[in-house]
C-alpha positions in Angstrom: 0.0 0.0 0.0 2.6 2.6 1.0 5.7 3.1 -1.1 9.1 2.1 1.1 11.7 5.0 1.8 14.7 4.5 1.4 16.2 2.0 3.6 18.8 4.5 5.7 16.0 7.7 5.5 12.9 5.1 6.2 14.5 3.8 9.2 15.8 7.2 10.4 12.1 8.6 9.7 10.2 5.8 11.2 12.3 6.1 14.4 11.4 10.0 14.7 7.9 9.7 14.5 7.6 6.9 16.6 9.7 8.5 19.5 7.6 11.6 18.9 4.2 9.8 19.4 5.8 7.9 22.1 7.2 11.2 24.4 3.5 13.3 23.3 1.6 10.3 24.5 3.8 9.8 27.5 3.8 13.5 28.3 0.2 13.9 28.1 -0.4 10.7 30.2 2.0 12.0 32.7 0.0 15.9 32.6 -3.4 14.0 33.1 -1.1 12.3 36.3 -0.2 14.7 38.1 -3.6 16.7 37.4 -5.4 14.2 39.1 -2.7 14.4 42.0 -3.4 18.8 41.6 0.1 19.3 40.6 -1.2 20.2 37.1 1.3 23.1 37.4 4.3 21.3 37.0 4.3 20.6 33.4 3.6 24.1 32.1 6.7 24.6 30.9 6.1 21.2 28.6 3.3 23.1 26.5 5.7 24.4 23.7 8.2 21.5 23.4 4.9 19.2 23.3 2.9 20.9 20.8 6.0 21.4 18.6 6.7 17.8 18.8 2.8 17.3 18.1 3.2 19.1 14.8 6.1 17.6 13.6 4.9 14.1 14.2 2.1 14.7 12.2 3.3 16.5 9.2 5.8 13.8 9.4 3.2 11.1 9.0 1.7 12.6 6.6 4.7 13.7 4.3 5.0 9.9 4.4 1.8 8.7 3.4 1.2 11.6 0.8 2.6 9.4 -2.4 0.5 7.0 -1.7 -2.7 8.7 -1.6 -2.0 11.2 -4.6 -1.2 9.8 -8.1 2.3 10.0 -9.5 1.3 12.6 -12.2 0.0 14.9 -9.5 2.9 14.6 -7.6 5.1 15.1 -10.0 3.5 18.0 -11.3 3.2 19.8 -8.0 6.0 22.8 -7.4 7.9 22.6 -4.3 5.8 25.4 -2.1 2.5 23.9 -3.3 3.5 20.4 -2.1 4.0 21.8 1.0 0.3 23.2 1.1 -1.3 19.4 2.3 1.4 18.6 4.8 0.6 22.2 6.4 -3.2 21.6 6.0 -3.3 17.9 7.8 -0.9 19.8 10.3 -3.7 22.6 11.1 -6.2 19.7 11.1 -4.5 18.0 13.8 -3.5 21.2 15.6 -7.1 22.0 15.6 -8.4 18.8 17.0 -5.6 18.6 19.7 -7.1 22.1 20.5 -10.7 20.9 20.4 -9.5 18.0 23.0 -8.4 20.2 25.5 -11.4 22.4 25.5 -13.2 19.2 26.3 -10.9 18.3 28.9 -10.9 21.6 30.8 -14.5 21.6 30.3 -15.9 18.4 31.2 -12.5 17.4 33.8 -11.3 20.9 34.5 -7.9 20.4 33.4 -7.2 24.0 32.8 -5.0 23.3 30.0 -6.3 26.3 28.1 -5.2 28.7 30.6 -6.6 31.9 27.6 -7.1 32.4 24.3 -3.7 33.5 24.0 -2.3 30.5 25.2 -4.5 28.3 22.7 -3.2 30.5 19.8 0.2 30.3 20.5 -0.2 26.1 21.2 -1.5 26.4 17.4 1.4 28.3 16.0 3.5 26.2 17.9 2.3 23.0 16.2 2.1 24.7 13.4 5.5 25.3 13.4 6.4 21.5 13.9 5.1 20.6 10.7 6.9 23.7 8.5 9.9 22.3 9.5 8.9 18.8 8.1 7.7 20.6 5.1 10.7 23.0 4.9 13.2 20.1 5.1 10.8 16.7 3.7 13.8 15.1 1.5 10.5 13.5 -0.6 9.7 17.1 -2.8 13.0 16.2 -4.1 12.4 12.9 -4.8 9.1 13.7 -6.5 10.9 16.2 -9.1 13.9 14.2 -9.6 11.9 11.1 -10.6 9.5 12.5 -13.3 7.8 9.4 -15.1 9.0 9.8 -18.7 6.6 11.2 -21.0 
């Protein structure tokens, strides 16, 4: 179904977004923790390494299952600042949901992980952030222009 990477990259890649879903879903566990202890205030200064991480794990996910869900000839058509439109996009879904989540949480648990609107905007930049540095840097918009089907 998916295309492999590269054997050194798809390795390399696989173990990134693995140990990024791995320390978010640990971190988050660990926040819900000590909330239910009332230490909630101990992780604060987690909130921007987490929802950075968030971003990039998902833009990174996605970057990787892109070829396989777009054809070949739109992929190769595609400039290199439009390809970069979808992984931002599913990177602002994400961000949005995560958002979503923990209005649910402070409202039906009061969390109080949305401490303002401020701090909600800046958690959406943040992960927003994550994925333009998978899109920035995703070694696969090379790939995509360097392998053109012939005509």
């Amino acid at each position: 179904m998916f295309k492999p990477l590269p054997e050194p990259l798809g390795t390399r890649l696989r173990r990134l977004i693995i140990g990024a879903a791995l320390f978010s879903v640990l971190s988050t566990a660990s926040a819900i923790t000590l909330w239910m202890q009332g230490a909630h205030g101990l992780l604060r200064h987690m909130d921007i390494p987490l929802h950075l991480l968030g971003g990039f794990a998902a833009a990174a996910v996605f970057a990787w299952i892109l070829p396989s869900i777009l054809s070949p000839e739109i992929l190769h058509a595609l400039p290199k600042p439009v390809a970069m439109v979808p992984i931002l996009g599913f990177t602002a879904l994400v961000t949005i949901a995560w958002e979503v989540f923990e209005y649910f949480l402070d409202h039906f648990l009061g969390t109080l992980l949305q401490l303002s609107t401020f701090d909600t905007l800046k958690d959406m930049m943040v992960g927003l952030a994550g994925g333009a540095l998978v899109a920035f840097a995703w070694p696969g918009r090379n790939r995509w222009k360097d392998s053109r089907p012939p005509a």
